[in-house]
DRENTIVEX-759994 format. One record per residue (C-alpha): residue in one letter; x, y, z. Coordinates in steps of 0.05 Angstrom, whole numbers, plus 5000, padded with zeros to 4 digits. Layout:
BEGIN
<rec><resn>A</resn><X>X</X><Y>Y</Y><Z>Z</Z></rec>
...
//
This chain:
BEGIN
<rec><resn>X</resn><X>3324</X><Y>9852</Y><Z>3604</Z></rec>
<rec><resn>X</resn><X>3328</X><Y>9792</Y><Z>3562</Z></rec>
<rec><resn>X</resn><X>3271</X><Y>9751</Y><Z>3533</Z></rec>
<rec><resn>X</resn><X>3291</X><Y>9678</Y><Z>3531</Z></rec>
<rec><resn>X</resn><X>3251</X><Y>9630</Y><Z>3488</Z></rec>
<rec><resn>X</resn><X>3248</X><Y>9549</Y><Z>3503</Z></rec>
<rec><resn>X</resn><X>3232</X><Y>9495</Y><Z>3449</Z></rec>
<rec><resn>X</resn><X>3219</X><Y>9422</Y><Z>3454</Z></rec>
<rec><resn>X</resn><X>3216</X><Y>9419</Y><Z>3373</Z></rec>
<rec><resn>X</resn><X>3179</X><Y>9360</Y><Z>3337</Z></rec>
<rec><resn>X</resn><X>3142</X><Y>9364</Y><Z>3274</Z></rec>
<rec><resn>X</resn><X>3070</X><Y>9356</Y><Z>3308</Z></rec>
<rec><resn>X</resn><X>3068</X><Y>9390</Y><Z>3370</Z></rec>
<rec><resn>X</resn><X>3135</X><Y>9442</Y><Z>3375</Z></rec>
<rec><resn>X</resn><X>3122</X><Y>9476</Y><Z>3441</Z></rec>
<rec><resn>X</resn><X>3147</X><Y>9537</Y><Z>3460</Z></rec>
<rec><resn>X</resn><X>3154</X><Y>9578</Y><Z>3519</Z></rec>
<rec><resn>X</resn><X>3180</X><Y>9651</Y><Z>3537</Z></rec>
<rec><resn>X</resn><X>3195</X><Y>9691</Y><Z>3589</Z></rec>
<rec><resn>X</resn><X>3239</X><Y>9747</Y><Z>3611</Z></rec>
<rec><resn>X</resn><X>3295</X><Y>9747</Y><Z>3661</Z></rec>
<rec><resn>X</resn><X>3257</X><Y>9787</Y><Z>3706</Z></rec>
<rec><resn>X</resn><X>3198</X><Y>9738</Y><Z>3717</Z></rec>
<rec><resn>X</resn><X>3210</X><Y>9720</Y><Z>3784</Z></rec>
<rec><resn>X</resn><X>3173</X><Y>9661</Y><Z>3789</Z></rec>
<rec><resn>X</resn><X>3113</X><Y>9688</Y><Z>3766</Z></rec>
<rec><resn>X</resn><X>3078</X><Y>9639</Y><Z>3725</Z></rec>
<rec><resn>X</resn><X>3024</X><Y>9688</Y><Z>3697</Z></rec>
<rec><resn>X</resn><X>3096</X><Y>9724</Y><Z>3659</Z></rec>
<rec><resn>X</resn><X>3105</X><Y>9660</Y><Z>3617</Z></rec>
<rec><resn>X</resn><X>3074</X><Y>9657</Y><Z>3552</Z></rec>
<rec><resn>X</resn><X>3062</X><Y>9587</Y><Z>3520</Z></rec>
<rec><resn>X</resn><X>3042</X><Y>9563</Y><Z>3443</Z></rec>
<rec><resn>X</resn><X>3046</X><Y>9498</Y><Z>3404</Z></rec>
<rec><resn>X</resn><X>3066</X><Y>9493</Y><Z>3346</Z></rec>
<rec><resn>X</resn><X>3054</X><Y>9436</Y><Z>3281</Z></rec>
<rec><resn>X</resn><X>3020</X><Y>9409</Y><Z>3229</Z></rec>
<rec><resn>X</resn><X>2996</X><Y>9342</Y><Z>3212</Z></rec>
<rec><resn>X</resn><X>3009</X><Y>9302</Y><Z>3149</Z></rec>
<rec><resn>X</resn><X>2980</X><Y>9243</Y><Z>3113</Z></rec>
<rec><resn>X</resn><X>3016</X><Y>9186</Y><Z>3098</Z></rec>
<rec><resn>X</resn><X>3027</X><Y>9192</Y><Z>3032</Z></rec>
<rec><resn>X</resn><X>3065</X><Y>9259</Y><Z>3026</Z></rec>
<rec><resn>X</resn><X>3102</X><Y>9283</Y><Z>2987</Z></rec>
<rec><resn>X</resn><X>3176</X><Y>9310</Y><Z>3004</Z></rec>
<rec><resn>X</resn><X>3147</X><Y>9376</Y><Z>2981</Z></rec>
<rec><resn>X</resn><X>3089</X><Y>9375</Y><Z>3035</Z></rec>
<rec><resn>X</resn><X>3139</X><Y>9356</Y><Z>3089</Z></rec>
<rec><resn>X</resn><X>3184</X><Y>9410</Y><Z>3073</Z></rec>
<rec><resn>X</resn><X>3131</X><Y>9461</Y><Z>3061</Z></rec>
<rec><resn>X</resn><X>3115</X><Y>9440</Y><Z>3141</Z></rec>
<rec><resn>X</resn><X>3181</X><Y>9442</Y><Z>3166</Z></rec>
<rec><resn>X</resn><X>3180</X><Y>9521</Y><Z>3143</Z></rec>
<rec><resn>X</resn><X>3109</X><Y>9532</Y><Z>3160</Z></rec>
<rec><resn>X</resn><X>3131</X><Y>9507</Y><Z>3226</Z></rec>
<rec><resn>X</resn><X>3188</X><Y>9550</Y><Z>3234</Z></rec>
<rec><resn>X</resn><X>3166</X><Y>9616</Y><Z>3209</Z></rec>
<rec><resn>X</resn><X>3104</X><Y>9606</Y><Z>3252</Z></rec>
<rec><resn>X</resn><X>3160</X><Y>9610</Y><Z>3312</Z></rec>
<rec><resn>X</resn><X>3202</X><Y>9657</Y><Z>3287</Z></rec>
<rec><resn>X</resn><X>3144</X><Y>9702</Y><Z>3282</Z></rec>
<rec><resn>X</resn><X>3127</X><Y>9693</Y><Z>3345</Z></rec>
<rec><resn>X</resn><X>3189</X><Y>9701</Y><Z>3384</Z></rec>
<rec><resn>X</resn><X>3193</X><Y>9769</Y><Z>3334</Z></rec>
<rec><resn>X</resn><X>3119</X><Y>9786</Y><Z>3367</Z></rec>
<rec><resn>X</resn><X>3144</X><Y>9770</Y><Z>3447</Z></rec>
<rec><resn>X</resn><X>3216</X><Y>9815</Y><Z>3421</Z></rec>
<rec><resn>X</resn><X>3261</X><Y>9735</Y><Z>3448</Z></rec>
<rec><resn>X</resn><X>3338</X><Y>9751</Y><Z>3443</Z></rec>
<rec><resn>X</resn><X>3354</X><Y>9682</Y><Z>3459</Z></rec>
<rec><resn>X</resn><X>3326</X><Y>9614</Y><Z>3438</Z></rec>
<rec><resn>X</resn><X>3343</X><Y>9548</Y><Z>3475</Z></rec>
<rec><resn>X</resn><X>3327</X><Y>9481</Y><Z>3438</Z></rec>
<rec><resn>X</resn><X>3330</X><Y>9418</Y><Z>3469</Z></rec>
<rec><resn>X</resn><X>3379</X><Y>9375</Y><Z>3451</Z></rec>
<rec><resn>X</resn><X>3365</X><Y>9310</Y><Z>3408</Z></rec>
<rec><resn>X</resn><X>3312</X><Y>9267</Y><Z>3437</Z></rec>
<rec><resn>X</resn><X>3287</X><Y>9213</Y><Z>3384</Z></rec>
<rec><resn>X</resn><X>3217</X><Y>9191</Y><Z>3399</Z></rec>
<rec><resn>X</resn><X>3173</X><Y>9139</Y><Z>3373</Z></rec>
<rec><resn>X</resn><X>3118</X><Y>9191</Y><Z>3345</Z></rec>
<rec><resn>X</resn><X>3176</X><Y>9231</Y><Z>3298</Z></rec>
<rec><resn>X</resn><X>3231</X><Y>9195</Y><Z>3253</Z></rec>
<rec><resn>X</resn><X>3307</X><Y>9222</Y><Z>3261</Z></rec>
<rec><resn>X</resn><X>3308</X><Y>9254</Y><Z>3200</Z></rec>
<rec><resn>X</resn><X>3235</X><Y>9292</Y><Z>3211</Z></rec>
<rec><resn>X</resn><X>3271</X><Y>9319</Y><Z>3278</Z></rec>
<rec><resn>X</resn><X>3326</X><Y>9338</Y><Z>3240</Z></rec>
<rec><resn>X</resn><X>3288</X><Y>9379</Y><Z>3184</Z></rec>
<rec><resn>X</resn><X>3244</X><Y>9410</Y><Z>3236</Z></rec>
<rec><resn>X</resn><X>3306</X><Y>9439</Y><Z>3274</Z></rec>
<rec><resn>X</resn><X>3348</X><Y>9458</Y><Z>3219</Z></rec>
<rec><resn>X</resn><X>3295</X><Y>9508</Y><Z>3191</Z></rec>
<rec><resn>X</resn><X>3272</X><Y>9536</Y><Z>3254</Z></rec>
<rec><resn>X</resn><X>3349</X><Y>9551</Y><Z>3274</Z></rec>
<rec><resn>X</resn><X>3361</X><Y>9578</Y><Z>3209</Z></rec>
<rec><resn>X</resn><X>3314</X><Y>9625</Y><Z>3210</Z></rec>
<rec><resn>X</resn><X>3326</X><Y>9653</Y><Z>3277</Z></rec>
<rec><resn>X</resn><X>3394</X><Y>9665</Y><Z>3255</Z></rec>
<rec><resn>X</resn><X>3372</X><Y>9693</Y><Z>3199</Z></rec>
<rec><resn>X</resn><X>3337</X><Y>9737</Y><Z>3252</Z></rec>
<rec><resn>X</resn><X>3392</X><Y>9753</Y><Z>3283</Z></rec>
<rec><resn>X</resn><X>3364</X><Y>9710</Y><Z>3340</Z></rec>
<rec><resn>X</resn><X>3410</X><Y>9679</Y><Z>3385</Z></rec>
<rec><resn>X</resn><X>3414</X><Y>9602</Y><Z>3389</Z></rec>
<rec><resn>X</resn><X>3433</X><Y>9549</Y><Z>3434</Z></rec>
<rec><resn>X</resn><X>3418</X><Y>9477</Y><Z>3453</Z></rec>
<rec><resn>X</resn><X>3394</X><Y>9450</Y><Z>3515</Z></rec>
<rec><resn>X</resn><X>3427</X><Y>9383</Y><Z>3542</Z></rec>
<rec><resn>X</resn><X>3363</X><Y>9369</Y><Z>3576</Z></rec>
<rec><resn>X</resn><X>3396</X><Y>9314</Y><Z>3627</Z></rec>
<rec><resn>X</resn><X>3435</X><Y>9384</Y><Z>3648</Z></rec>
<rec><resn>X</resn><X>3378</X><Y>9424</Y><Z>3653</Z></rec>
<rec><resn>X</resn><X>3329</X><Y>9380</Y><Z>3690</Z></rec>
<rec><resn>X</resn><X>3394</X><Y>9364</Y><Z>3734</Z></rec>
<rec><resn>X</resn><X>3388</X><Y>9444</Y><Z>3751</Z></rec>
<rec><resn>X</resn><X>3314</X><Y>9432</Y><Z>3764</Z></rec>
<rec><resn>X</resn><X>3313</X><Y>9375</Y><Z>3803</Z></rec>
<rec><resn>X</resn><X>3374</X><Y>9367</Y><Z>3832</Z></rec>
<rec><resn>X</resn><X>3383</X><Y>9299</Y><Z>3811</Z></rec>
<rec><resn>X</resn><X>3365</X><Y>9273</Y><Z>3741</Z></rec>
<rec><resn>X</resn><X>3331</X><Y>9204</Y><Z>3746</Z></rec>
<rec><resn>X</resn><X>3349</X><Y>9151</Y><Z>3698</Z></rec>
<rec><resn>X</resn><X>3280</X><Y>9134</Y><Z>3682</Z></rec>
<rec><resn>X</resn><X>3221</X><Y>9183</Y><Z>3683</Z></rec>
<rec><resn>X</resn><X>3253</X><Y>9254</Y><Z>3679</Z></rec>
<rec><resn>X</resn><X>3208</X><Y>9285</Y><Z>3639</Z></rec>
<rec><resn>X</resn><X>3145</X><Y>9270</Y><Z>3679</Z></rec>
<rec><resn>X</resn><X>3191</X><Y>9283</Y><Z>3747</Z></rec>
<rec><resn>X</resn><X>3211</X><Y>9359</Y><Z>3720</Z></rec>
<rec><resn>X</resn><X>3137</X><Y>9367</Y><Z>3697</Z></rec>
<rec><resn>X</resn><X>3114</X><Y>9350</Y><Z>3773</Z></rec>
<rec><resn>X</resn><X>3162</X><Y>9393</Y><Z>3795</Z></rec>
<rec><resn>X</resn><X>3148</X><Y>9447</Y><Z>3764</Z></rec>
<rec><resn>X</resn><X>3062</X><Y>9431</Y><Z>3777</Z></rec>
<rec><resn>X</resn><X>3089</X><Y>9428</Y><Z>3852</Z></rec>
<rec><resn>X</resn><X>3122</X><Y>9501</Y><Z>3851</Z></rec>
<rec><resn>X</resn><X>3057</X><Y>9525</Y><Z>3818</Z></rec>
<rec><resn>X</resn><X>3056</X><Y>9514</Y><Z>3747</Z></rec>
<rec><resn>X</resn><X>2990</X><Y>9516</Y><Z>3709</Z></rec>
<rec><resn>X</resn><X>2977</X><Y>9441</Y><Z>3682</Z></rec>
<rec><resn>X</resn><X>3029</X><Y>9440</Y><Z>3623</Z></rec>
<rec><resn>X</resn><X>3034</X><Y>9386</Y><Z>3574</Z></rec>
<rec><resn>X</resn><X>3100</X><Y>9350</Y><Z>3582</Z></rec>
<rec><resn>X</resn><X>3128</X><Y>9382</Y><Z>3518</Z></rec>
<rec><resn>X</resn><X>3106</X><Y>9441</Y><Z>3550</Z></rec>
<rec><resn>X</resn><X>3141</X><Y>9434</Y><Z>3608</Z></rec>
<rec><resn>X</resn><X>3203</X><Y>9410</Y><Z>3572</Z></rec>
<rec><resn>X</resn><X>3202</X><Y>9479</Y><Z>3532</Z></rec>
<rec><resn>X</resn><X>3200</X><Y>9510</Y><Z>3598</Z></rec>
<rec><resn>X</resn><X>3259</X><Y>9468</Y><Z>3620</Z></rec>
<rec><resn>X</resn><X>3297</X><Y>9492</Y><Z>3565</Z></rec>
<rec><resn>X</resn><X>3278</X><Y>9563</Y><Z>3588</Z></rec>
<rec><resn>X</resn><X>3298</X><Y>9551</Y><Z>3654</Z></rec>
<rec><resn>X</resn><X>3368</X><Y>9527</Y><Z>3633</Z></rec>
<rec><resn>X</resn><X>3377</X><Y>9598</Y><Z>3596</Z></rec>
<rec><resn>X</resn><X>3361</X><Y>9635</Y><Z>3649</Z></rec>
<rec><resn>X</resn><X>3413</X><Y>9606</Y><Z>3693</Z></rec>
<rec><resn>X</resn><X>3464</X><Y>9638</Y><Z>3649</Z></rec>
<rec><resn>X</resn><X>3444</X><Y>9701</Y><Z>3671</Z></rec>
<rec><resn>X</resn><X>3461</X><Y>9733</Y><Z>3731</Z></rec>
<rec><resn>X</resn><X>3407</X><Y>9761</Y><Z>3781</Z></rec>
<rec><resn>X</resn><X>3348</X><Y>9724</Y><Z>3733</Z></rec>
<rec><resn>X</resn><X>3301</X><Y>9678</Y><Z>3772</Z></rec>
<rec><resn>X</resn><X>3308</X><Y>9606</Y><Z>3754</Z></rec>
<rec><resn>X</resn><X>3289</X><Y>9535</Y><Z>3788</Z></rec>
<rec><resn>X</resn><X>3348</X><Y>9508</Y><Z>3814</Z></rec>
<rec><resn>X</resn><X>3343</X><Y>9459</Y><Z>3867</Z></rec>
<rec><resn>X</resn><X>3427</X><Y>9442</Y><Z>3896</Z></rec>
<rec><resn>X</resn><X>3466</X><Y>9376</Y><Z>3874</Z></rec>
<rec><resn>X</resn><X>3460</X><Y>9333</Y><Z>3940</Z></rec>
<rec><resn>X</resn><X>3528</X><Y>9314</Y><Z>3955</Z></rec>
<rec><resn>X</resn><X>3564</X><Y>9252</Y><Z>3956</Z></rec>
<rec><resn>X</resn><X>3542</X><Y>9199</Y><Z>4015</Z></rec>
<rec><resn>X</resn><X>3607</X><Y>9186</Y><Z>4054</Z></rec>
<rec><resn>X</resn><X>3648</X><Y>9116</Y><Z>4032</Z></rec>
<rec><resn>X</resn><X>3633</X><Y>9068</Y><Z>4093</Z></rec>
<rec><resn>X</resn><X>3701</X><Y>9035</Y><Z>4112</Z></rec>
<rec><resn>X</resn><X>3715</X><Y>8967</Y><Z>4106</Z></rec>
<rec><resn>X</resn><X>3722</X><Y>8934</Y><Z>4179</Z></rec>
<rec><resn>X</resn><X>3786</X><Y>8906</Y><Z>4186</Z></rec>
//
């Protein structure tokens, strides 16, 4: 059995979720935390990278705690709330240490993995469409960081065969209307 761990990293609220390949939908199997620390504006570089490993230890130690194999981090999302370069230091010392670990690591194109979820990524308004989704097929009431983590999850668990994940099928193509002649 593998235990698969999902992260929507920022520096103030890093959510994480796990949950093993044999969950089978079961929402009460999925174990949740947030992770982050707040700052004042006037830090010093020292402050922000004594969060930055604060942060990540705090996850390492818990995927150590729930025995995660696998870690899948969303893919670069820049936000108004965290700089590029916060984003950057936050996920650069939470995957180093869970390869220090031993931890396996891999990122999460999220337009793919809420593609797998819902079938059909909207342009605008993913992240609160995946959240419903997920609220519709019995969720408990996630925050949408949350549910991104869980999205993340979701996408590792579709790498492995016979685990339960949300997949809802690519509609296909409407048929070209010929031109009248």
């Amino acid at each position: 059995m593998t235990v698969i761990m999902g992260l929507d990293l920022s520096a103030r609220a890093a959510a994480a979720m796990v949950l093993n390949t044999r969950w089978d939908g079961n929402f009460s199997r999925v174990f949740t935390q947030t992770f982050g620390a707040g700052l004042s504006k006037g830090a010093t570089d020292s402050e922000r990278a004594r969060r930055c490993n604060t942060i990540a230890l705090n996850i390492l130690s818990y995927a150590r705690g729930l025995a995660v194999s696998e870690v899948w981090i969303e893919g670069y999302a820049f936000s108004r709330n965290d700089s590029a370069h916060t984003i950057g230091e936050v996920r650069g010392c939470v995957r180093l240490e869970l390869f220090r670990a031993g931890i396996a690591i891999h990122t999460a194109n999220m337009g793919t993995a809420r593609k797998l979820l819902l079938g059909k990524c909207p342009r605008k308004g993913a992240k609160v469409a995946a959240a419903n989704a997920l609220r519709a097929a019995g969720s408990p009431a996630w925050t949408l960081d949350e549910s991104d983590a869980f999205v993340c999850a979701n996408l590792g668990l579709s790498e492995h065969a016979g685990a339960f994940c949300f997949c809802t099928p690519t509609p296909p193509p409407e048929p070209r209307k010929r031109k009248a002649k």
